[in-house]
RODRENGU-256789 format. One record per atom (N, C-alpha, C, O): x, y, z; residue in one letter; atom name; residue number from 1. Coordinates in nm, 3 decimals, decimal comma. Example, Ala and Ser with C-alpha at 12.3 -4.5 7.8 and 13.67 -1.06 7.14 Angstrom:
# RODRENGU-256789
(pt (1,319 -0,569 0,780) a N 1);
(pt (1,230 -0,450 0,780) a CA 1);
(pt (1,320 -0,330 0,780) a C 1);
(pt (1,424 -0,332 0,846) a O 1);
(pt (1,285 -0,225 0,708) s N 2);
(pt (1,367 -0,106 0,714) s CA 2);
(pt (1,290 0,003 0,787) s C 2);
(pt (1,341 0,114 0,804) s O 2);
//
This chain:
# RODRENGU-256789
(pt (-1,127 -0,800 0,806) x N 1);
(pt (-1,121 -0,923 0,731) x CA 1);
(pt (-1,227 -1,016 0,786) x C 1);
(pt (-1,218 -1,061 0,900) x O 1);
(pt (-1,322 -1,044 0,711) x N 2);
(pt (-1,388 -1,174 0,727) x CA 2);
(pt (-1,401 -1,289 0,712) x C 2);
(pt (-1,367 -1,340 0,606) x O 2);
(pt (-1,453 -1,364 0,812) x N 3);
(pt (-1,367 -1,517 0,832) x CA 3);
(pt (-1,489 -1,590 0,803) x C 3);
(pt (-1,600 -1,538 0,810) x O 3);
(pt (-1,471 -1,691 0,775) x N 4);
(pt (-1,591 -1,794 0,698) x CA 4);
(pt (-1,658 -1,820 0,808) x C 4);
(pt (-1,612 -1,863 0,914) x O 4);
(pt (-1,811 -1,783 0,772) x N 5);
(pt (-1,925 -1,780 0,912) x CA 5);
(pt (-2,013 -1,911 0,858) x C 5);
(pt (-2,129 -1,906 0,900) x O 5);
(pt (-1,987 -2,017 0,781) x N 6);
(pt (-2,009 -2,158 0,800) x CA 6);
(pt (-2,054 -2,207 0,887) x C 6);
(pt (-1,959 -2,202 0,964) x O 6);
(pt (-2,143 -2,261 0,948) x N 7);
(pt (-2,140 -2,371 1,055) x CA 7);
(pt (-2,206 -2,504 1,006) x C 7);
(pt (-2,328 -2,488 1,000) x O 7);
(pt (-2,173 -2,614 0,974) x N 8);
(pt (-2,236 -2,734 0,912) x CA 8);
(pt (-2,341 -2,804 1,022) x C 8);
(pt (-2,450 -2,857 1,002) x O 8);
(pt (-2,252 -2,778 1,168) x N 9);
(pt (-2,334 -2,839 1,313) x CA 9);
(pt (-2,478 -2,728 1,298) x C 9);
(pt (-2,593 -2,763 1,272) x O 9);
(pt (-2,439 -2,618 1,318) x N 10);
(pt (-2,602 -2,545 1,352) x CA 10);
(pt (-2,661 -2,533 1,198) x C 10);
(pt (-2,733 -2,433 1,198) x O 10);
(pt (-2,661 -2,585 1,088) x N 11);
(pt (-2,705 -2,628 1,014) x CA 11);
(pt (-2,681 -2,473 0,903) x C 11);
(pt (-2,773 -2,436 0,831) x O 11);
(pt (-2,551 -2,400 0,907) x N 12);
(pt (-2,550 -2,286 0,820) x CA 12);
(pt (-2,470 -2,309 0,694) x C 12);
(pt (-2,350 -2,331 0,708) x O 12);
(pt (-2,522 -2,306 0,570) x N 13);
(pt (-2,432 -2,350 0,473) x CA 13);
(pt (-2,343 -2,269 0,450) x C 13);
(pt (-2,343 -2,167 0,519) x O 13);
(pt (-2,241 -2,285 0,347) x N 14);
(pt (-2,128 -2,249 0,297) x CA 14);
(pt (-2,145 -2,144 0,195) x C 14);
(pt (-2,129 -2,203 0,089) x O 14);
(pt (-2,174 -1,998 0,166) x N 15);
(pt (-2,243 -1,911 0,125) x CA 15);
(pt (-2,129 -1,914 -0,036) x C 15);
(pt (-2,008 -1,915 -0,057) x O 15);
(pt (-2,249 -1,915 -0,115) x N 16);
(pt (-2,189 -1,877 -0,259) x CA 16);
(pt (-2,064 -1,755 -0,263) x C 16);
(pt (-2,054 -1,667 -0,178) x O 16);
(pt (-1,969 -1,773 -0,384) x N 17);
(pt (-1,859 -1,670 -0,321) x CA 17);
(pt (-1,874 -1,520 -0,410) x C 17);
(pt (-1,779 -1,449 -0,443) x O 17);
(pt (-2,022 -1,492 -0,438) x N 18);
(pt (-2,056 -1,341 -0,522) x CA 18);
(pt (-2,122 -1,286 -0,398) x C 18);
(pt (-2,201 -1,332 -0,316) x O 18);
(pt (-2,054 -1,161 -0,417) x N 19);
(pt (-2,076 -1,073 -0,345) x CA 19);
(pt (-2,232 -1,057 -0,285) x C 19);
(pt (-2,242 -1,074 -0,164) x O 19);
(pt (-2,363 -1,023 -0,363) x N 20);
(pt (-2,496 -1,010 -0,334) x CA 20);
(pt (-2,528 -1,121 -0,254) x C 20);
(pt (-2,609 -1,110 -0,163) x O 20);
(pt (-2,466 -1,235 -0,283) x N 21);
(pt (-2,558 -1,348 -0,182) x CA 21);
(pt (-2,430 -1,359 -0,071) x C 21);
(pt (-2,491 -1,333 0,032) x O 21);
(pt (-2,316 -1,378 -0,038) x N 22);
(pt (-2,255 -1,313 0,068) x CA 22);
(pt (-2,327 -1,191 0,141) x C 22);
(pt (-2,333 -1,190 0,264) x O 22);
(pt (-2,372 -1,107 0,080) x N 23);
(pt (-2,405 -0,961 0,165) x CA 23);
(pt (-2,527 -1,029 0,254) x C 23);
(pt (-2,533 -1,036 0,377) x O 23);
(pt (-2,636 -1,084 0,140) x N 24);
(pt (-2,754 -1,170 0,199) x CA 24);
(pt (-2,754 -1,230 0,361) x C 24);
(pt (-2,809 -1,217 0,471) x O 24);
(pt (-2,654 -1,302 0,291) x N 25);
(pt (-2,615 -1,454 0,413) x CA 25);
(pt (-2,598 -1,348 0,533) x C 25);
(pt (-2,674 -1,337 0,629) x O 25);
(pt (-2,486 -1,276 0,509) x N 26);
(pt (-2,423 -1,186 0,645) x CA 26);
(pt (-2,515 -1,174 0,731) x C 26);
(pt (-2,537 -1,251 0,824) x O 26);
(pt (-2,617 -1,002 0,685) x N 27);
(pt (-2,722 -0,938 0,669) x CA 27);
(pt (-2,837 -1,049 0,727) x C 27);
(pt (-2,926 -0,993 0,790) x O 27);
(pt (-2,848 -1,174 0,717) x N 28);
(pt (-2,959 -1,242 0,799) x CA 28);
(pt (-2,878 -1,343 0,908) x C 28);
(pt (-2,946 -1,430 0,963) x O 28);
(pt (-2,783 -1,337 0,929) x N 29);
(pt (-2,702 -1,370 1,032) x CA 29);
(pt (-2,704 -1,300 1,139) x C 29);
(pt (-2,713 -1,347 1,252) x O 29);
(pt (-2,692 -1,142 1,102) x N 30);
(pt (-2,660 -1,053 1,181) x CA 30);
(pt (-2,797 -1,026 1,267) x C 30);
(pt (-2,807 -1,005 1,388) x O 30);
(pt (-2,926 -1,036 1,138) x N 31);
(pt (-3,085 -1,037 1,216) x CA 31);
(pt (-3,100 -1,102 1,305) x C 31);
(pt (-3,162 -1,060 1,402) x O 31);
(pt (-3,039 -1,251 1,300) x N 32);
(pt (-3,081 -1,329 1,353) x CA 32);
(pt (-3,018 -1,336 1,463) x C 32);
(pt (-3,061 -1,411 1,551) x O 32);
(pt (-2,912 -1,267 1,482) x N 33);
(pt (-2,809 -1,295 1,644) x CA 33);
(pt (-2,923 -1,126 1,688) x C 33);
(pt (-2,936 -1,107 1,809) x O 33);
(pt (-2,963 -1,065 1,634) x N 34);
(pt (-3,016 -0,931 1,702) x CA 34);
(pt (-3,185 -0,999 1,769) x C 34);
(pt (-3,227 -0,997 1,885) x O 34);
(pt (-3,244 -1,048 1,656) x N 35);
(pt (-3,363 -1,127 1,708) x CA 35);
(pt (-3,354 -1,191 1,823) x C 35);
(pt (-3,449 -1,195 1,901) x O 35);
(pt (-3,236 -1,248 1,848) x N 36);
(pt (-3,240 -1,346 1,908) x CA 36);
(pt (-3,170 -1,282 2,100) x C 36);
(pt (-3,182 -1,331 2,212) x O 36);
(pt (-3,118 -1,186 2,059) x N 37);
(pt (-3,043 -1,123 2,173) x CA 37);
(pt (-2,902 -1,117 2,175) x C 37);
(pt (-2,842 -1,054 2,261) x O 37);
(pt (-2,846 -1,181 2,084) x N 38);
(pt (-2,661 -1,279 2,092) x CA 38);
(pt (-2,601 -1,155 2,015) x C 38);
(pt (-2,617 -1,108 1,903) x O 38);
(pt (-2,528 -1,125 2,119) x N 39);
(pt (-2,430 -0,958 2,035) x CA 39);
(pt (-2,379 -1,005 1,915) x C 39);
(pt (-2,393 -1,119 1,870) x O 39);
(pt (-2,317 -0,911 1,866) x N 40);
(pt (-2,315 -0,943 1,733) x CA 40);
(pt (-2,177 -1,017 1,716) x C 40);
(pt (-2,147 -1,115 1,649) x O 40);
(pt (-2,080 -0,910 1,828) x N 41);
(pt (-1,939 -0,971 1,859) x CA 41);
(pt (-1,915 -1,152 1,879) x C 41);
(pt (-1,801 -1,196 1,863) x O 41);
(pt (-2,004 -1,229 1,907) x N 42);
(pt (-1,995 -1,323 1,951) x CA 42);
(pt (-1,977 -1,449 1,833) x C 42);
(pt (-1,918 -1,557 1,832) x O 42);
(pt (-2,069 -1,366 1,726) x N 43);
(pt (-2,066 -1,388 1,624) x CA 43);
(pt (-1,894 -1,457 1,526) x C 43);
(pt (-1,854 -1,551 1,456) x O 43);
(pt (-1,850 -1,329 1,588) x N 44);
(pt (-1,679 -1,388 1,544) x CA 44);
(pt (-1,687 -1,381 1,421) x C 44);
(pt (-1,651 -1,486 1,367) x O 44);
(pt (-1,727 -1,282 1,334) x N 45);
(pt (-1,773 -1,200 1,195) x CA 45);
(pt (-1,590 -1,130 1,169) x C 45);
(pt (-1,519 -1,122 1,069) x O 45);
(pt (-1,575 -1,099 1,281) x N 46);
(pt (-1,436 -0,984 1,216) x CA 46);
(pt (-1,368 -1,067 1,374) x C 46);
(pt (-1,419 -1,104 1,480) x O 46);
(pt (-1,231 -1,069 1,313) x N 47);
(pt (-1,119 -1,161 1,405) x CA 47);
(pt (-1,054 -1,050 1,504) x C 47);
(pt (-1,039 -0,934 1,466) x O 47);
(pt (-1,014 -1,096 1,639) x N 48);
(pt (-0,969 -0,961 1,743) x CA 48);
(pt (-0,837 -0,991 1,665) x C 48);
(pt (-0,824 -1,079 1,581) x O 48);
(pt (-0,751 -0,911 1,703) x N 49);
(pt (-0,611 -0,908 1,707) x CA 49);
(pt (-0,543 -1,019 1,757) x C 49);
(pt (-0,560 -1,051 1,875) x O 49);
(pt (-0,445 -1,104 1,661) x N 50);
(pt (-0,399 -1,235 1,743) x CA 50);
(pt (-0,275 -1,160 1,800) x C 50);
(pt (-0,225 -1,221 1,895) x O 50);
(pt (-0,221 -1,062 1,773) x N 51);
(pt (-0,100 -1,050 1,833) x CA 51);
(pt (-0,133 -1,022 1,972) x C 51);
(pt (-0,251 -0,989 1,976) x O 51);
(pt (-0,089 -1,021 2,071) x N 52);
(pt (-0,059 -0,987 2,211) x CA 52);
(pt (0,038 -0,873 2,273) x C 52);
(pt (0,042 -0,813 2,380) x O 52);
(pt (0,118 -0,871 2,150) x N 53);
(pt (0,245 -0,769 2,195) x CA 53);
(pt (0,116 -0,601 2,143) x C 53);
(pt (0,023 -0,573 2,066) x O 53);
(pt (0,212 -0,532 2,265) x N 54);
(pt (0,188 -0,398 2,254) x CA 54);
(pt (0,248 -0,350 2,121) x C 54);
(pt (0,368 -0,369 2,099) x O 54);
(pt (0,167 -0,288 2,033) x N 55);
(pt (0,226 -0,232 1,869) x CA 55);
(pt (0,370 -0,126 1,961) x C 55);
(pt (0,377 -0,111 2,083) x O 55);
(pt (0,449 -0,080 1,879) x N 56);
(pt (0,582 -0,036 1,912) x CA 56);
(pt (0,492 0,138 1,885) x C 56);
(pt (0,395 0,176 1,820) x O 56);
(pt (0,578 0,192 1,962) x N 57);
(pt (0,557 0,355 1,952) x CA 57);
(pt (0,703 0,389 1,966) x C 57);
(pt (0,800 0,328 2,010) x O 57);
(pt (0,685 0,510 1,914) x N 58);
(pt (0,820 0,638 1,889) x CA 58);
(pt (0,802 0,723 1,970) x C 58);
(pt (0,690 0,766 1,995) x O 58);
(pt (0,909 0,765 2,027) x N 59);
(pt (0,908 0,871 2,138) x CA 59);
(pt (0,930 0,996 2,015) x C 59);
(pt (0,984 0,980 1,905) x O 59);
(pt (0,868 1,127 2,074) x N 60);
(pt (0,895 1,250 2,078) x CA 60);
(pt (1,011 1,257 1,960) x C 60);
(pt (0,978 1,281 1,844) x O 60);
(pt (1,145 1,234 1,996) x N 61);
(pt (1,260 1,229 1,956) x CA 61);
(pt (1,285 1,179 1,837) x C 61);
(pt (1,332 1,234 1,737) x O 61);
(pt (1,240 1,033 1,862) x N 62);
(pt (1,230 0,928 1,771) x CA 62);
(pt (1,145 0,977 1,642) x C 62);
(pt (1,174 0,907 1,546) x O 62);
(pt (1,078 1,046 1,621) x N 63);
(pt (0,993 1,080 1,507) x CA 63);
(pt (1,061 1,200 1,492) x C 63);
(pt (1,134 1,183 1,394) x O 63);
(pt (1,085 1,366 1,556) x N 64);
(pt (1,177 1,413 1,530) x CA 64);
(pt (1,274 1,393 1,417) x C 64);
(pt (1,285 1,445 1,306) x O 64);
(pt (1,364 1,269 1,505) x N 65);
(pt (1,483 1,234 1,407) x CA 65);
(pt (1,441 1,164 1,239) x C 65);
(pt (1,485 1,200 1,130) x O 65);
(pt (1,361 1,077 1,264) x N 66);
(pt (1,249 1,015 1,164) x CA 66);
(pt (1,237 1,097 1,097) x C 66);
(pt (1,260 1,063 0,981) x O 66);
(pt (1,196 1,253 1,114) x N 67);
(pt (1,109 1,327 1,022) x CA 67);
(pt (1,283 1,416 0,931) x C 67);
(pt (1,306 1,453 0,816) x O 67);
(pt (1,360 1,417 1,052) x N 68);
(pt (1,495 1,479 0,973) x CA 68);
(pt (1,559 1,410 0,829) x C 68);
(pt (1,606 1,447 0,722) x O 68);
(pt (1,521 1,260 0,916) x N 69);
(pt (1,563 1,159 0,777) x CA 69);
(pt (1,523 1,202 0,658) x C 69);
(pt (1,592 1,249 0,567) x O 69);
(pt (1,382 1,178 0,662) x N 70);
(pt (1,280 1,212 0,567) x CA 70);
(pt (1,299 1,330 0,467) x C 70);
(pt (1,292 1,313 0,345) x O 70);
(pt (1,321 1,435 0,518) x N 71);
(pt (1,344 1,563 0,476) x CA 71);
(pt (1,522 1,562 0,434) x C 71);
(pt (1,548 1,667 0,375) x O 71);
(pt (1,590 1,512 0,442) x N 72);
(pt (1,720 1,445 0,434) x CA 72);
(pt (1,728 1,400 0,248) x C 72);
(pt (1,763 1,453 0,143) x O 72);
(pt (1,672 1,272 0,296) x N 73);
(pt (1,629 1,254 0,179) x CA 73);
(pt (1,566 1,266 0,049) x C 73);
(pt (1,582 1,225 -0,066) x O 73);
(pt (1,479 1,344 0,122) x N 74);
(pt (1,392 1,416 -0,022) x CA 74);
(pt (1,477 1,523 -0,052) x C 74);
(pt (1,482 1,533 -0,175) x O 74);
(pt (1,571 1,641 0,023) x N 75);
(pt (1,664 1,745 -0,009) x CA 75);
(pt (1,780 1,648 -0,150) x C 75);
(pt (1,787 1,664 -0,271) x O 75);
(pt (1,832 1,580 -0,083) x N 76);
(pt (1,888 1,433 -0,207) x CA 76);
(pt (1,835 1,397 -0,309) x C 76);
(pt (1,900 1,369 -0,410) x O 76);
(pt (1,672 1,390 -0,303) x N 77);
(pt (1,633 1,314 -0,450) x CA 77);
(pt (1,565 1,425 -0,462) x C 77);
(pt (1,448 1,400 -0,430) x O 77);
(pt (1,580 1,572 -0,500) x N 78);
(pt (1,471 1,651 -0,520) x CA 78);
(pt (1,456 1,650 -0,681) x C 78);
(pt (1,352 1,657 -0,745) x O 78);
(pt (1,602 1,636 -0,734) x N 79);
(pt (1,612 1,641 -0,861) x CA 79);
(pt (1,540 1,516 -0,934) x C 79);
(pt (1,511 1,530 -1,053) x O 79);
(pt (1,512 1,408 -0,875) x N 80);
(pt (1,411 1,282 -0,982) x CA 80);
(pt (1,291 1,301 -0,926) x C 80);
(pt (1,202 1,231 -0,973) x O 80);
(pt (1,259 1,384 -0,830) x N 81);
(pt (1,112 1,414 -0,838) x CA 81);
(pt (1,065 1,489 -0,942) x C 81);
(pt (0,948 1,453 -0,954) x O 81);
(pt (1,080 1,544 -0,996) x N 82);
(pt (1,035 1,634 -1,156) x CA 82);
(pt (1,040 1,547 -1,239) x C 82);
(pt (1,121 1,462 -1,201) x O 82);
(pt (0,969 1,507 -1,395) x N 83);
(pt (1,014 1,448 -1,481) x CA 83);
(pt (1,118 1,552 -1,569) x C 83);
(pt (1,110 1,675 -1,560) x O 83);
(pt (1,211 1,482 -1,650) x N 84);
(pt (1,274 1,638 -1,731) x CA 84);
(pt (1,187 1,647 -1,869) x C 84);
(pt (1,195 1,743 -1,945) x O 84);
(pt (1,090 1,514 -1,895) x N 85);
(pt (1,040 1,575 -1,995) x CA 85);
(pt (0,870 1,528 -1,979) x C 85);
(pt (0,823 1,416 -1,960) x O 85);
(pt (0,795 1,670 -1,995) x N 86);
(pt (0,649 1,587 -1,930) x CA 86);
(pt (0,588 1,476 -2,024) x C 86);
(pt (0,592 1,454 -2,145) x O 86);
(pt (0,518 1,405 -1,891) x N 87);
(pt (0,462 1,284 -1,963) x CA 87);
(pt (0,359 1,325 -2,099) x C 87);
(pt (0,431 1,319 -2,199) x O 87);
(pt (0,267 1,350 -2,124) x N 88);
(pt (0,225 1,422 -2,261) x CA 88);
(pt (0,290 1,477 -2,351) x C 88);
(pt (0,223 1,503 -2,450) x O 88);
(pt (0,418 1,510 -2,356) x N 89);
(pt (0,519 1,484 -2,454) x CA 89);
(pt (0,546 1,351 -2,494) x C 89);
(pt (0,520 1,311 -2,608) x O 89);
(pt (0,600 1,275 -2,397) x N 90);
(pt (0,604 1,159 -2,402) x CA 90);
(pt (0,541 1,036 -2,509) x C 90);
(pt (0,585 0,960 -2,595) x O 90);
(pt (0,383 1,077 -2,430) x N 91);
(pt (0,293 0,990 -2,540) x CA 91);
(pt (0,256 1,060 -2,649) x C 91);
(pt (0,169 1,014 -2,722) x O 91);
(pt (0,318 1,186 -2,677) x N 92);
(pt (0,292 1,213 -2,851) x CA 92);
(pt (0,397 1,208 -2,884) x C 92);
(pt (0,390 1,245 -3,002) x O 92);
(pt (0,526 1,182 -2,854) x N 93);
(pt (0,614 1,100 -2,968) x CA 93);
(pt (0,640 0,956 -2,991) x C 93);
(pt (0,701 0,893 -3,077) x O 93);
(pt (0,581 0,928 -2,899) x N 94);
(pt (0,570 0,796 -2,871) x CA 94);
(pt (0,440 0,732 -2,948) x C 94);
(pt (0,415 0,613 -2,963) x O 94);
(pt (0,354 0,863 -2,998) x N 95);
(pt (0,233 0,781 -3,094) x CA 95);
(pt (0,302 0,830 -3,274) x C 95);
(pt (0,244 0,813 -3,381) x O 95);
(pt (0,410 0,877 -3,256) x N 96);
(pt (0,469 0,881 -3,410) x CA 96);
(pt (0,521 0,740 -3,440) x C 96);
(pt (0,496 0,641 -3,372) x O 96);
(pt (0,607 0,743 -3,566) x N 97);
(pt (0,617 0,615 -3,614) x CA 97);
(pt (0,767 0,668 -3,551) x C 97);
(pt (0,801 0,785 -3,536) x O 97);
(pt (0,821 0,584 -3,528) x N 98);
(pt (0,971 0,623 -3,483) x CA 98);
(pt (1,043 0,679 -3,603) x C 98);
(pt (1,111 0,774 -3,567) x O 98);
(pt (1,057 0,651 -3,756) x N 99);
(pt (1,151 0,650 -3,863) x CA 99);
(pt (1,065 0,853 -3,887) x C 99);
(pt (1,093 0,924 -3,984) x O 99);
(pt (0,997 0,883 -3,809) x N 100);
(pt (0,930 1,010 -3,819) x CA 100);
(pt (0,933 1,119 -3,702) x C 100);
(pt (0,869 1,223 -3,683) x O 100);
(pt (1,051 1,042 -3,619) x N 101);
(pt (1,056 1,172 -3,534) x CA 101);
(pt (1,153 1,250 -3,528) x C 101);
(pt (1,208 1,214 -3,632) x O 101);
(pt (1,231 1,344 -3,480) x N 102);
(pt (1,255 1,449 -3,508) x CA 102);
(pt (1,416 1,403 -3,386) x C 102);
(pt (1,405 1,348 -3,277) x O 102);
(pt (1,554 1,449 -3,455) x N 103);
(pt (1,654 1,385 -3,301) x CA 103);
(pt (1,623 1,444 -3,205) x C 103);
(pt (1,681 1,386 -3,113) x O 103);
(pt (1,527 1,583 -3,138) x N 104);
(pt (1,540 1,593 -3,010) x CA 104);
(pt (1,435 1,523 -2,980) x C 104);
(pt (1,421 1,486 -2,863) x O 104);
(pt (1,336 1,488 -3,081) x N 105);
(pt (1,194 1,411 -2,972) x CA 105);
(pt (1,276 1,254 -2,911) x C 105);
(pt (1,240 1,185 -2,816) x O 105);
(pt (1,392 1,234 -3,002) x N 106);
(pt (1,447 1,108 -2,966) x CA 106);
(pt (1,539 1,110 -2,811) x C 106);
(pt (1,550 1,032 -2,717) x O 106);
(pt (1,599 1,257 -2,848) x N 107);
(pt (1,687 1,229 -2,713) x CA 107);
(pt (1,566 1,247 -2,611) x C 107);
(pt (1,565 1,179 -2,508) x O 107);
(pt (1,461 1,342 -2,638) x N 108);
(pt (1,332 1,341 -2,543) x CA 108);
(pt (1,325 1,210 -2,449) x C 108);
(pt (1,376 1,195 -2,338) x O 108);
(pt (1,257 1,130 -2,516) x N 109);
(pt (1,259 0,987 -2,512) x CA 109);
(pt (1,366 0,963 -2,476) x C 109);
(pt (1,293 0,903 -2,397) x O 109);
(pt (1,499 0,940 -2,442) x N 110);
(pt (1,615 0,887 -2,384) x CA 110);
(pt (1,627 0,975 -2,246) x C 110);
(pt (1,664 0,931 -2,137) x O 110);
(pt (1,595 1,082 -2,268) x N 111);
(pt (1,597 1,120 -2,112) x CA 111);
(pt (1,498 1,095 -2,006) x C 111);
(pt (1,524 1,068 -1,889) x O 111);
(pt (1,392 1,106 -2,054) x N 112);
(pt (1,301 1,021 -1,976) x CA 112);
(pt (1,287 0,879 -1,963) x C 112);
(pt (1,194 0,824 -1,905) x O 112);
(pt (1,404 0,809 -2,032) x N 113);
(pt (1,395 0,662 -2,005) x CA 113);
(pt (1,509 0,620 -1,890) x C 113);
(pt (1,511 0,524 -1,813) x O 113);
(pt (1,604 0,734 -1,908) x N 114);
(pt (1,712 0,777 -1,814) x CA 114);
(pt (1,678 0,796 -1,721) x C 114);
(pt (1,739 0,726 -1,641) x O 114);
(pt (1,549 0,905 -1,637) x N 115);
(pt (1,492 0,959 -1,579) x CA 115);
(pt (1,404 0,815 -1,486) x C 115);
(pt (1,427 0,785 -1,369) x O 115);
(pt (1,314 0,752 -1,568) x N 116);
(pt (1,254 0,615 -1,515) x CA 116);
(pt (1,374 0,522 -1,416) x C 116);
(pt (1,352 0,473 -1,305) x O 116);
(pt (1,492 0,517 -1,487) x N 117);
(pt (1,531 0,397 -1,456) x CA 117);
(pt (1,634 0,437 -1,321) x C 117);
(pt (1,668 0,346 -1,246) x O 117);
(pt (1,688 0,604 -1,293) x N 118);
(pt (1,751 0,625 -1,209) x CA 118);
(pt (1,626 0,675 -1,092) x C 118);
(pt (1,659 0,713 -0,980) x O 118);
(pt (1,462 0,666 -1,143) x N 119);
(pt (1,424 0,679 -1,006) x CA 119);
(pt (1,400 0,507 -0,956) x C 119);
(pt (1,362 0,492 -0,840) x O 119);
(pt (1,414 0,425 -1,011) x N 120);
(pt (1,394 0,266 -0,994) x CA 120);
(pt (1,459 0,263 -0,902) x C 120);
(pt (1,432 0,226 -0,788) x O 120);
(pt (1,597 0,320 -0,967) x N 121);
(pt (1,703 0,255 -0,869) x CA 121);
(pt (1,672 0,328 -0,693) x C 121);
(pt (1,660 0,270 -0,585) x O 121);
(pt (1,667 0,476 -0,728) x N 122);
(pt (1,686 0,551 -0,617) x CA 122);
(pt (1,580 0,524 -0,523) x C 122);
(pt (1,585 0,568 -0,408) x O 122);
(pt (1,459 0,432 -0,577) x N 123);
(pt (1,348 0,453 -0,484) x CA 123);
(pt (1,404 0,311 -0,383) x C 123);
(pt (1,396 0,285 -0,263) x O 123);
(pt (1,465 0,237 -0,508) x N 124);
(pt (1,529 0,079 -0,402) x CA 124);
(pt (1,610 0,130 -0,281) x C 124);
(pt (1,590 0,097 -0,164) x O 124);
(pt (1,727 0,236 -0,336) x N 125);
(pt (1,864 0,285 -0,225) x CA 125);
(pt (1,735 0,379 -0,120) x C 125);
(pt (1,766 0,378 -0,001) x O 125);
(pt (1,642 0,431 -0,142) x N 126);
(pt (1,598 0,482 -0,045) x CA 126);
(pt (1,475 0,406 0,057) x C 126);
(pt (1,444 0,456 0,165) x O 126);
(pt (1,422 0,298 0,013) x N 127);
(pt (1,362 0,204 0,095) x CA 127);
(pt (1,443 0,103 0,200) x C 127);
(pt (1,414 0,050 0,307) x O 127);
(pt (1,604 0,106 0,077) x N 128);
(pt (1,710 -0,007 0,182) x CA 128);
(pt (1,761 0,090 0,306) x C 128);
(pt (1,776 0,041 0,418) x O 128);
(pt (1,787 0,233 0,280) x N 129);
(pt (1,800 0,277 0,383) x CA 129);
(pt (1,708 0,347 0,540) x C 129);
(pt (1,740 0,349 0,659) x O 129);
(pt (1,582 0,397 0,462) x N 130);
(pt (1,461 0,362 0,553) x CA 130);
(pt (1,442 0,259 0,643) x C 130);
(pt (1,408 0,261 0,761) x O 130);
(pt (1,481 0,134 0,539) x N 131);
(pt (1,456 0,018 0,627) x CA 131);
(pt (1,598 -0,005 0,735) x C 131);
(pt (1,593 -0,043 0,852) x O 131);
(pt (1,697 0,022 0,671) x N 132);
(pt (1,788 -0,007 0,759) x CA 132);
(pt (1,823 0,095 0,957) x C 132);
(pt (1,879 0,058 1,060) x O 132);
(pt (1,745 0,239 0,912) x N 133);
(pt (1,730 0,321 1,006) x CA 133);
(pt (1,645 0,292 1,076) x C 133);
(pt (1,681 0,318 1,190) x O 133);
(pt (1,507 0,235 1,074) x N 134);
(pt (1,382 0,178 1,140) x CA 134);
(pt (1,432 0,073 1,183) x C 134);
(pt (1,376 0,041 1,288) x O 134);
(pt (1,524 -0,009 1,149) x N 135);
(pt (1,583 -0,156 1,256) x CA 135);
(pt (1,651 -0,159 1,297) x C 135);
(pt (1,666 -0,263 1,362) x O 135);
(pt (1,775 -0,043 1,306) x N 136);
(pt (1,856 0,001 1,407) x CA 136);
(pt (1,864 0,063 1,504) x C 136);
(pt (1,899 0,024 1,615) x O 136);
(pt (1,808 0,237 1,449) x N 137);
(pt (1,775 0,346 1,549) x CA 137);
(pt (1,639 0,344 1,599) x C 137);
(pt (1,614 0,301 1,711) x O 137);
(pt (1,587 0,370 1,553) x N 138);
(pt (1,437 0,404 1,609) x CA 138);
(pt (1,360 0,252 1,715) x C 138);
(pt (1,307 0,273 1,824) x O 138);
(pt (1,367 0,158 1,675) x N 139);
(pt (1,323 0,021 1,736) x CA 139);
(pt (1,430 -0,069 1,789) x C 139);
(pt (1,416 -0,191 1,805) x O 139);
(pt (1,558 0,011 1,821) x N 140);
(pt (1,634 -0,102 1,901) x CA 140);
(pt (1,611 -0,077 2,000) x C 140);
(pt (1,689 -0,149 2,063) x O 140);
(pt (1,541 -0,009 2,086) x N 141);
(pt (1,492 -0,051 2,248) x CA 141);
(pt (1,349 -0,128 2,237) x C 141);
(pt (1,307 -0,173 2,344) x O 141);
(pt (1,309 -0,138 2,177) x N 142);
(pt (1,182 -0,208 2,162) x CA 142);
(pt (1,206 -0,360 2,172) x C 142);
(pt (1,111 -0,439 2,162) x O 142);
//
C-alpha cells in the first residue's frame, strides 16, 4: 500500500490521481533518492508493519486438527457442491419466454433455485462455525 509521498516543505506537489502521472511522479522520486545516495526505504514509499505483536502460528497439531475440520465439513456439504442442474441448462431456459417452457425445464429452474439458496445458507452455517473453532480451539493459548 502506498502512502501519499507529498511533501509541500521540500517543495513536492500533490501528484494527479491517474495512474501514468502517479507512475511518473514515483519513478522520479525514486531517481532522485538513487542520484542522490538516500535508500529508497527512507523514502517511506510502502509503510513497515504497525503491528508489533508476533502474527499467531499453529502448532503441528493445531493444523492437523484444522485440516480434520475441513475435510469434516466438506464430507457434510459434498452434496451442494455439484449443481443438480448444469448452469448452461440454466441459461437456455431461462432465455425462453417462460409461457414456452416445458414443466420439467420449470421444475429445472426450481431446483436450482433450491440448490442456490441452500448453498447461501450452508456457506453462512459453515463460516459461523469455522469462525467459531478458530476463536476457541486453535487461538486460545495465543
Amino acid at each position: 500500500m502506498l502512502f501519499p509521498f507529498s511533501d509541500a516543505a521540500a517543495g513536492v506537489p500533490e501528484p494527479p490521481g491517474d495512474f501514468d502521472s502517479n507512475y511518473r511522479h514515483l519513478k522520479q522520486l525514486i531517481n532522485k533518492a538513487i542520484k542522490s545516495g538516500v535508500p529508497i526505504e527512507d523514502l517511506k514509499l510502502i509503510p513497515k508493519s504497525s503491528s508489533t505483536r508476533k502474527p499467531a502460528t499453529l502448532s503441528k497439531d493445531d493444523l492437523l486438527r484444522l485440516l480434520q475440520l475441513i475435510r469434516s465439513i466438506k464430507s457434510r456439504c459434498q452434496t451442494l457442491l455439484e449443481a443438480p442442474v448444469p448452469e448452461e441448462l440454466v441459461r437456455d431456459i431461462l432465455a425462453k419466454e417462460s409461457s414456452q417452457r416445458l414443466p420439467w425445464e420449470t421444475e429445472a429452474l426450481e431446483k436450482a433455485e433450491k440448490w442456490r439458496s441452500d448453498l447461501v445458507r450452508a456457506r453462512t452455517l459453515v463460516r459461523a462455525e469455522l469462525n467459531h473453532h478458530l476463536k476457541t480451539e486453535f487461538f486460545h493459548n495465543i
